[in-house]
C-alpha positions as CSV (number, residue, x, y, z in Angstrom):
1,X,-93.1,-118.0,89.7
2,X,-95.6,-115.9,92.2
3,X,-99.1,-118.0,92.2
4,X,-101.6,-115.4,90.8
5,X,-105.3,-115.2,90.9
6,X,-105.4,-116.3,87.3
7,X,-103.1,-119.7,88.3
8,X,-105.8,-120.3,91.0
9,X,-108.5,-119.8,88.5
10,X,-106.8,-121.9,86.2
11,X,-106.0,-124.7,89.3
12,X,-109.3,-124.6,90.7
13,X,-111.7,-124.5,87.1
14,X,-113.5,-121.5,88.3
15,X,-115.4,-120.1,85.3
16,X,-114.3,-116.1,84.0
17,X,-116.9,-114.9,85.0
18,X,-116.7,-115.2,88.5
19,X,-114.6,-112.2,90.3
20,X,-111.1,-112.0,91.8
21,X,-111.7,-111.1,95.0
22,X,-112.8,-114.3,96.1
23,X,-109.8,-116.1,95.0
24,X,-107.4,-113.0,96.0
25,X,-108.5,-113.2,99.9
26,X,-108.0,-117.0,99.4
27,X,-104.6,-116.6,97.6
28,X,-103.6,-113.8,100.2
29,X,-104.6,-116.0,103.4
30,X,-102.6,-118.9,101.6
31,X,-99.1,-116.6,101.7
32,X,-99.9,-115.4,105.0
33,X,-100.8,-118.8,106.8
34,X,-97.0,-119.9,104.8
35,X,-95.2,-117.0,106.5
36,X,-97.3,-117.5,109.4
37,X,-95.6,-121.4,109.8
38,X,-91.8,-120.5,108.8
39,X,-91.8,-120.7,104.9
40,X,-90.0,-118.0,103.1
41,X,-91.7,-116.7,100.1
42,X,-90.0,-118.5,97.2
43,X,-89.8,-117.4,93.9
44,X,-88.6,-120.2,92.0
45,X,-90.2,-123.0,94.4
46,X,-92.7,-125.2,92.1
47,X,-93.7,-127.0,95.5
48,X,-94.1,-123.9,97.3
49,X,-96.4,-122.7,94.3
50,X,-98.1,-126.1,94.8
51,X,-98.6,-125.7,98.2
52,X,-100.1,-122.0,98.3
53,X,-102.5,-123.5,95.5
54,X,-103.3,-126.5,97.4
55,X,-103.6,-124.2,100.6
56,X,-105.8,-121.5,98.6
57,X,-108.0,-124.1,97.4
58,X,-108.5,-125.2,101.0
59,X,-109.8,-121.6,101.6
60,X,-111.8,-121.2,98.7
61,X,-113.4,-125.0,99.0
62,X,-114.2,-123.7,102.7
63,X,-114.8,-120.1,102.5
64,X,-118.2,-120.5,104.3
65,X,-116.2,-121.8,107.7
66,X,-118.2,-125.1,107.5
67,X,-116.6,-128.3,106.5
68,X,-119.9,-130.4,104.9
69,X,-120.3,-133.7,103.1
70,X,-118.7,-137.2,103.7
71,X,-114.9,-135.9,104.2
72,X,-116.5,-133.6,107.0
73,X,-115.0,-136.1,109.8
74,X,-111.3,-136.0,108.3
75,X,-110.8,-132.6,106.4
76,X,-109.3,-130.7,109.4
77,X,-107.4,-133.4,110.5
78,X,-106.0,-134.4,106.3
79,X,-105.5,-130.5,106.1
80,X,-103.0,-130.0,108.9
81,X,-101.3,-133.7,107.8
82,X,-100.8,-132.3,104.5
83,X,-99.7,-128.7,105.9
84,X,-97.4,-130.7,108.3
85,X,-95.6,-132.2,105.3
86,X,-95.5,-129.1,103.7
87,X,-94.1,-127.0,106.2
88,X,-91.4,-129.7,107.4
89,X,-90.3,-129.6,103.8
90,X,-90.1,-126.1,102.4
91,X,-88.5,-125.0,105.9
92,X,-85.2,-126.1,104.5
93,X,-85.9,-125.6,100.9
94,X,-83.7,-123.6,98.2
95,X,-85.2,-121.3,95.7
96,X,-84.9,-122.9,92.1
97,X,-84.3,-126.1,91.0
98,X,-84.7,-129.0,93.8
99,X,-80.9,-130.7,94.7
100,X,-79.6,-133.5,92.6
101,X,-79.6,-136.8,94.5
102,X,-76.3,-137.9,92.9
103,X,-74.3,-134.5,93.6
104,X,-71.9,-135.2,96.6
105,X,-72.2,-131.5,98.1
106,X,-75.6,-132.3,98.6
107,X,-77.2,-131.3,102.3
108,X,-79.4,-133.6,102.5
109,X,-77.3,-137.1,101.2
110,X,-76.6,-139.2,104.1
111,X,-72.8,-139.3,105.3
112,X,-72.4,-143.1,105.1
113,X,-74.1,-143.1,101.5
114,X,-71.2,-143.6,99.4
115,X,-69.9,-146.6,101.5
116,X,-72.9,-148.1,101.6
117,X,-73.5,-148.1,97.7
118,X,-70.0,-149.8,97.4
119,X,-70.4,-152.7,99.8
């Protein structure tokens, strides 16, 4: 799935009657700020949809460049934590379906895993 306009819309509660564009620069800087740190464009990915959405939110919640209210002294600083984890994850992610944690050809299963669930 491709995040739309209408799925931020829809993530975000923004009423109908309030106009794309807003949300499509916010949607747009989202994909490019993703390209921008490493991370392909997936198209099966449901935490790479997440992420633009949570990343596009960020942009629409902040489209006046000023940060106000209580979280002002954190939000920069819990915005690049969060786009840290992000990034670090969906780096070496797969299109699709996430890996199963019991198949064996898994990449990301630790060598010594199998010994250690049979001591």
């Amino acid at each position: 799935m491709s995040v739309t306009a209408s799925d931020l819309r829809s993530y975000l509660g923004v009423p109908p009657n309030v106009t794309d564009n807003i949300l499509n620069i916010s949607l747009n800087a989202a994909v490019s700020e993703a390209k921008t740190a490493g991370i392909p464009a997936f198209a099966n990915n449901a935490q790479y949809d997440m992420f633009i959405l949570s990343l596009a939110a960020w942009y629409y919640d902040n489209r006046g460049l000023q940060v106000s209210g209580t979280y002002q002294a954190t939000a920069l600083a819990t915005k690049k934590g969060l786009m840290d984890a992000f990034v670090l994850e969906l780096r070496y992610a797969k299109d699709g379906e996430p890996p199963d944690p019991e198949d064996p050809e898994d990449p990301e299963e630790p060598a010594d895993a199998e010994e250690a669930t049979e001591t």
